[in-house]
C-alpha positions in Angstrom: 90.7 99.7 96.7 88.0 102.9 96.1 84.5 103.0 95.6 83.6 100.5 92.4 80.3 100.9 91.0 78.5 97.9 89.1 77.3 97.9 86.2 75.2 95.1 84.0 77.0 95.8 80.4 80.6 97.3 80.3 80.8 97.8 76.9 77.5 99.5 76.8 78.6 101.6 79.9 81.9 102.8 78.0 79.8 103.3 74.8 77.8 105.9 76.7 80.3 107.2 78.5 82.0 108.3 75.0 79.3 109.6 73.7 78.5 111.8 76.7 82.2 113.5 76.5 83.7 111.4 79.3 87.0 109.3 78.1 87.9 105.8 79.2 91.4 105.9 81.5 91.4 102.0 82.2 89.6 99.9 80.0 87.8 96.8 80.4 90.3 94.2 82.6 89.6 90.6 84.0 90.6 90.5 87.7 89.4 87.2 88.4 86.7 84.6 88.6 85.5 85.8 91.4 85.3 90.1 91.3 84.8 89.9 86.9 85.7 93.1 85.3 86.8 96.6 86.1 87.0 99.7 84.3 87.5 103.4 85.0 86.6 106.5 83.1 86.8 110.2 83.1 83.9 111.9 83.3 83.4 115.6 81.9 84.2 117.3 85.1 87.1 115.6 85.3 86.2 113.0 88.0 87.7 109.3 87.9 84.8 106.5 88.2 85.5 102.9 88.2 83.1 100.5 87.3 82.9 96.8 88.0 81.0 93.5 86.6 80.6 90.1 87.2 
């Protein structure tokens, strides 16, 4: 498991992710009750981040 980082809105998140050039790898999943979601994206650079909320 990497480095997750939280976030309050997914969606909104993604949204601005888009717009800033980046590109979604792993959209929004349930893992369970107790981790929430998880996403990743690709940022412009080319760097993977993966995002998580509850």
């Amino acid at each position: 498991m990497g480095l997750y980082f939280a976030t309050l809105s997914m969606e909104e998140t993604l949204r601005e992710v888009e717009v800033a050039g980046g590109q979604v790898v792993y959209p929004k999943a349930a893992i369970s009750d107790l981790v929430g979601w998880v996403a990743e994206y690709e940022e412009s650079g080319g760097n993977e981040i993966a995002l998580s909320e509850r």
